[in-house]
C-alpha positions as CSV (number, residue, x, y, z in Angstrom):
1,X,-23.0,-10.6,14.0
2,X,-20.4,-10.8,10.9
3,X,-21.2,-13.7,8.6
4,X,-18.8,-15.7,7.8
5,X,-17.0,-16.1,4.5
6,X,-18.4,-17.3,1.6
7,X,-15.6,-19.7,0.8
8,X,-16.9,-22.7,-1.4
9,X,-14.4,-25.9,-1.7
10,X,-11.8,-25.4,-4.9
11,X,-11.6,-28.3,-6.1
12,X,-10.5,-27.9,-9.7
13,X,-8.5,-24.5,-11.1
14,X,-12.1,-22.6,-12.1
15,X,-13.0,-23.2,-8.2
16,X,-9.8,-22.2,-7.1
17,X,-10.1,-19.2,-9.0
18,X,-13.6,-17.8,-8.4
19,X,-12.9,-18.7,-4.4
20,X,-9.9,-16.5,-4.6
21,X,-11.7,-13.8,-6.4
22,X,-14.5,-14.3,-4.2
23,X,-12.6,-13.9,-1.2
24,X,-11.0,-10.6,-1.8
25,X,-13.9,-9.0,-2.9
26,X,-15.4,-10.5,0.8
27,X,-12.5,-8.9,2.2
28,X,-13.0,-5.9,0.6
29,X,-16.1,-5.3,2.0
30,X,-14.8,-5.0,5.4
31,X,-14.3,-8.5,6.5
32,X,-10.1,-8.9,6.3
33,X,-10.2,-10.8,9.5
34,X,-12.5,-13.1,8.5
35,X,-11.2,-13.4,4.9
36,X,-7.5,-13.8,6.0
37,X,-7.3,-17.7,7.0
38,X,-9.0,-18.9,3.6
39,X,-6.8,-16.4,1.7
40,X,-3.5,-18.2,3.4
41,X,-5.2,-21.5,2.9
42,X,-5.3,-21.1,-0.8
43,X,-2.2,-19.3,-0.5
44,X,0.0,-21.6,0.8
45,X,-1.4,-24.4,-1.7
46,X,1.3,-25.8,-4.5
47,X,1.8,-24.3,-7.6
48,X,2.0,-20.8,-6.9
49,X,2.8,-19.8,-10.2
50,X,-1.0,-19.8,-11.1
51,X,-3.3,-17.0,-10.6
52,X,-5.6,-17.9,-7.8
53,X,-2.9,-18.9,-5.5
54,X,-0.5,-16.0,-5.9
55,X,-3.3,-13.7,-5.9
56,X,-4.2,-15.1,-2.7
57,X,-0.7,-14.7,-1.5
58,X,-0.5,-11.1,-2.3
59,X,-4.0,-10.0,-1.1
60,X,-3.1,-12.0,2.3
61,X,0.6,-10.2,2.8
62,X,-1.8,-6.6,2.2
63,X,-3.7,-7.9,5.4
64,X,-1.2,-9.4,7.6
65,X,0.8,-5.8,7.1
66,X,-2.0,-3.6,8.3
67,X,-2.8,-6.4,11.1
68,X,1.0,-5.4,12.0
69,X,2.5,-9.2,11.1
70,X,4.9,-8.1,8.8
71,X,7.5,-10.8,9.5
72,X,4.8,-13.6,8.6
73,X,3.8,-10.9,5.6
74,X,8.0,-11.2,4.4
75,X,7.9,-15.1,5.2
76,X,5.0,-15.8,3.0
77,X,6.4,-13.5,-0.1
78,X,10.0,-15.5,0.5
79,X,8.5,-18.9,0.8
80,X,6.0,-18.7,-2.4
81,X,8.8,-17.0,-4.6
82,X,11.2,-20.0,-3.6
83,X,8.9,-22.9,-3.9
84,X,7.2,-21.7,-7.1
85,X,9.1,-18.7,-9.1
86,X,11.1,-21.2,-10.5
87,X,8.7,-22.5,-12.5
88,X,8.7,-19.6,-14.6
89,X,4.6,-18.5,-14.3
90,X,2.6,-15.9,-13.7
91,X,4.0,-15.1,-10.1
92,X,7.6,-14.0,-12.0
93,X,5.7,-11.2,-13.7
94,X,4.6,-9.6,-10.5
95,X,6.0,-7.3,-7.9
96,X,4.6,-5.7,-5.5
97,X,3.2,-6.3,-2.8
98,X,5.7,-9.1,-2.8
99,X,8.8,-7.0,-3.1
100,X,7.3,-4.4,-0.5
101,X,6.9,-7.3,2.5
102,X,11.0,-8.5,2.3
103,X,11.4,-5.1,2.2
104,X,10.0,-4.1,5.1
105,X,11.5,-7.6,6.9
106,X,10.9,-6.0,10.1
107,X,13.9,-6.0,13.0
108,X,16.4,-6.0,10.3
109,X,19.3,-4.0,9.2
110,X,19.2,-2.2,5.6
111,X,22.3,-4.8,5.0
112,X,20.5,-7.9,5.9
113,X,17.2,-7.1,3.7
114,X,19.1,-6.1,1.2
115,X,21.1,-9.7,1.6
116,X,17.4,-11.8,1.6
117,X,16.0,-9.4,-1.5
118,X,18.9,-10.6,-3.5
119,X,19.2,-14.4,-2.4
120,X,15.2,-14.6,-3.1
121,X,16.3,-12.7,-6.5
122,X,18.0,-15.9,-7.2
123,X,14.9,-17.8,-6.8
124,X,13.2,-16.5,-9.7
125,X,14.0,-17.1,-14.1
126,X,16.8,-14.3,-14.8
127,X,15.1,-11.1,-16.8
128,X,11.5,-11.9,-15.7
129,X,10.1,-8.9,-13.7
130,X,9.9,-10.1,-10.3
131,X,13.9,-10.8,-10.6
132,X,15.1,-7.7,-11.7
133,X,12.9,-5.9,-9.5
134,X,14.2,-7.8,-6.4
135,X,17.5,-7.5,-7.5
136,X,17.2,-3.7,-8.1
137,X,15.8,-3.0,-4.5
138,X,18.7,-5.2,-3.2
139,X,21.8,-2.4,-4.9
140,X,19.4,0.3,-4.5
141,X,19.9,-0.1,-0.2
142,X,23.2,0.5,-0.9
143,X,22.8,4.2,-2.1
144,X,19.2,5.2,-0.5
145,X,17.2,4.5,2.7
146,X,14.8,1.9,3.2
147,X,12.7,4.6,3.8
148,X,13.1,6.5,0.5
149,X,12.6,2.4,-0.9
150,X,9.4,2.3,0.7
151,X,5.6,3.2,-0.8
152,X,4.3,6.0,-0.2
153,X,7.6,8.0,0.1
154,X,7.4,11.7,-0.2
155,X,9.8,14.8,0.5
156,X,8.2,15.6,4.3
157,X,9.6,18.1,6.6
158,X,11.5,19.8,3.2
159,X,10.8,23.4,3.5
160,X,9.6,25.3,1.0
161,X,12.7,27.3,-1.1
162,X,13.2,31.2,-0.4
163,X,11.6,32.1,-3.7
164,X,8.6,30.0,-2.4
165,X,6.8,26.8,-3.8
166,X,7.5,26.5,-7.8
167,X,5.1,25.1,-10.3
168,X,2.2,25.6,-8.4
169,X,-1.2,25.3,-10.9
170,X,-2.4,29.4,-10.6
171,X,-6.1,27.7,-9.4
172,X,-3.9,28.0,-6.1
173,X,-4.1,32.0,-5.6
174,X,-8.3,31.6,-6.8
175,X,-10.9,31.8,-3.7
176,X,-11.1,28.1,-3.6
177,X,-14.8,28.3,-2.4
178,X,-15.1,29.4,-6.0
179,X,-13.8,27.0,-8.0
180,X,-15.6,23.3,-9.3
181,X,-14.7,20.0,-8.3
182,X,-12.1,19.5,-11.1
183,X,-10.5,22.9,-10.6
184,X,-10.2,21.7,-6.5
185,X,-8.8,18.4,-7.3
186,X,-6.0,20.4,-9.6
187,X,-5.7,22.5,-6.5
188,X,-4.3,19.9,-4.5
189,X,-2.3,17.8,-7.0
190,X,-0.9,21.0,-7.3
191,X,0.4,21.6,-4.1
192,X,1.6,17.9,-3.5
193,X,3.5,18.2,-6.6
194,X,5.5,21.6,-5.4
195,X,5.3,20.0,-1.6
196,X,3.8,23.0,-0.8
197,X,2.7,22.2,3.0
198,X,1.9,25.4,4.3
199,X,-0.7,26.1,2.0
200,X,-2.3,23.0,1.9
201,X,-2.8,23.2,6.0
202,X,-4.4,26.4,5.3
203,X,-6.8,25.2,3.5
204,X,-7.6,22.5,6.6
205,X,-7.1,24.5,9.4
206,X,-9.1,27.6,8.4
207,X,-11.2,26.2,5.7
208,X,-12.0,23.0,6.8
209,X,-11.1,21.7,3.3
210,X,-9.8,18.2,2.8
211,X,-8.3,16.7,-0.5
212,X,-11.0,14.3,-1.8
213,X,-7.7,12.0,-3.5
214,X,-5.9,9.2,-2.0
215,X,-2.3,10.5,-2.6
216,X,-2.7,13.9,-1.3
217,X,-4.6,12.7,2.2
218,X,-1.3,10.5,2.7
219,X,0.7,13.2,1.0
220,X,-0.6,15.7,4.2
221,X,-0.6,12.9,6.4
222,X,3.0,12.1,7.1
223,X,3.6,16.6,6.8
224,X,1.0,16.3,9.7
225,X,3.1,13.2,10.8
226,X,6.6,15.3,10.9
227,X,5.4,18.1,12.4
228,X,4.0,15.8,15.7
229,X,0.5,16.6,15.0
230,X,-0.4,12.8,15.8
231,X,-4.5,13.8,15.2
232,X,-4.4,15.7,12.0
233,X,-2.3,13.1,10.4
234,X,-4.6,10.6,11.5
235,X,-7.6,12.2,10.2
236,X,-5.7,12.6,6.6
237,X,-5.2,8.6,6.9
238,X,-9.0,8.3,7.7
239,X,-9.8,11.0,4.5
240,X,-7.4,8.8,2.4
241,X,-9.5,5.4,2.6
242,X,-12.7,6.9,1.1
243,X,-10.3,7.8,-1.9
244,X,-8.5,4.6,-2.4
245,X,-8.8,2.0,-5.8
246,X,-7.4,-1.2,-6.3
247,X,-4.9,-1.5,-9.0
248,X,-5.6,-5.2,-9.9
249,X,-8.2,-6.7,-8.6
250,X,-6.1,-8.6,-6.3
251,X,-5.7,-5.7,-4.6
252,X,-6.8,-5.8,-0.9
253,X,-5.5,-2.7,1.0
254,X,-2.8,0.0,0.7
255,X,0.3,-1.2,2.2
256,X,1.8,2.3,2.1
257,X,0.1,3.6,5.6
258,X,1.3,0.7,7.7
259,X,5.0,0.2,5.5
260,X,6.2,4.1,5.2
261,X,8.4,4.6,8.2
262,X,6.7,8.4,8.8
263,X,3.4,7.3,7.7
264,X,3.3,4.5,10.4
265,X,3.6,7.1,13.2
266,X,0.0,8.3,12.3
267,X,-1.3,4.7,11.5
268,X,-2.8,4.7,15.4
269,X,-4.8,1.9,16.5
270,X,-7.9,3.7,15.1
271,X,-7.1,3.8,11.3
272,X,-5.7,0.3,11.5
273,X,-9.6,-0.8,12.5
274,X,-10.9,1.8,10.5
275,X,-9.6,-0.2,7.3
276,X,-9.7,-3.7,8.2
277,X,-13.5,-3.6,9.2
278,X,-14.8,-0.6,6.4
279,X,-15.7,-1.3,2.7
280,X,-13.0,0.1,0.5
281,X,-12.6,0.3,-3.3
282,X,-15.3,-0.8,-5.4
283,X,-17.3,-3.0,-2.2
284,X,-17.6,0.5,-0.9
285,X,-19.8,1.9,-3.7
């Protein structure tokens, strides 16, 4: 039986604090579930601006995406950013995963998301970070795909040019049974940098190799994705979690698996329970 979350009563800003930061790291540990109604709790509190409750906010959008909620994700980003951003705090400095929930405002033409990233723009002090990022997303719709606006975006299904895959690291032609830890992890930063698929799936499918990094399991992922190999990719998305790190300690889950159109088709029913109920980051040592 789960326990559930250790959530004391904030009553002053310390105890908001250390409940917020408690929270996440609770979550973190494999209980997003249970975690996500105190998160939105002390995320939908006034005064958004300050730490804790922002925090909160952006740790509780991470959840609701990868619980497949996006709209409520996109409808808590807006309604923070309008009620608070105005009062020129903390929140204004921030951007993702605020940006990346309206964004991905699910059911919605690239025209109308790029119509509620700039009207939200407006919501927040001209030149802070949160504005001009908002604002930039907004024009960028205009010239590039939601898709290529999206985390986790890479060059999938490319092929490889006649003259083959350039600026591969030469670790790539060693016997890679041969080579340390370090000289491996080159290996495969290597062939995500040059997109060189064809290699890398020869290192899984007659090695039984996989990358030990985050960005290269999703990297091979959505290939596996493209190609229709629904199994592989998913076993990439399963590789990746071992390898993730929060950024800030906010940080509650990657969004890019469930928000990158081509990585979503390998997001199955499996990885999505796989992350919401498995340690991750630092709970996972």
């Amino acid at each position: 039986m789960r326990r559930k979350a250790p959530v004391p009563e904030a009553k002053g800003e310390d105890d908001l604090m250390n409940s917020a930061e408690k929270l996440i790291s609770y979550a973190r540990e494999g209980h997003f579930r249970e975690a996500l109604p105190q998160l939105l709790e002390i995320a939908r509190r006034p005064g958004g601006a300050r730490g804790p409750v922002w925090e909160a906010a952006a740790a509780s959008i991470q959840i609701l995406l990868w619980r497949d909620r996006p709209g409520e994700a996109a409808d808590l980003a807006e309604s923070l950013i309008r009620t608070d951003a105005s009062s020129g705090g903390e929140l204004c400095d921030q951007d993702m995963p605020f940006d990346e929930a309206l964004l991905a405002t699910p059911e919605a033409s690239e025209e109308a998301v790029a119509d509620r990233l700039a009207a939200v723009a407006g919501a927040v002090p001209a030149g802070r970070v949160l504005h001009e990022r908002l604002n930039w997303l907004s024009q960028q719709l205009a010239q590039r795909s939601l898709a290529e606006l999206t985390p986790g975006f890479e060059p999938w299904g490319v092929p490889l040019p006649p003259s083959g895959a350039k600026h591969r690291s030469p670790l790539v032609e060693r016997d890679f049974e041969t080579l340390t830890a370090e000289e491996k992890r080159v290996v495969w930063m290597s062939l995500r940098t040059a997109n060189d698929f064809p290699r890398a799936h020869e290192l899984v499918a007659q090695g039984g190799y996989t990358p030990g990094q985050y960005a290269e399991c999703t990297w091979m992922a959505g290939w596996y994705a493209v190609q229709g190999d629904i199994e592989r990719g998913e076993a990439m998305l399963l590789a990746a979690h071992g390898g993730w790190h929060p950024y800030m300690k906010w940080d509650a889950l990657p969004t890019d698996p469930v928000l990158q159109p081509t990585l979503r088709l390998v997001a199955t029913d499996r990885v999505r329970e796989h992350y919401l109920t498995r340690p991750i980051g630092p709970e996972a040592k």
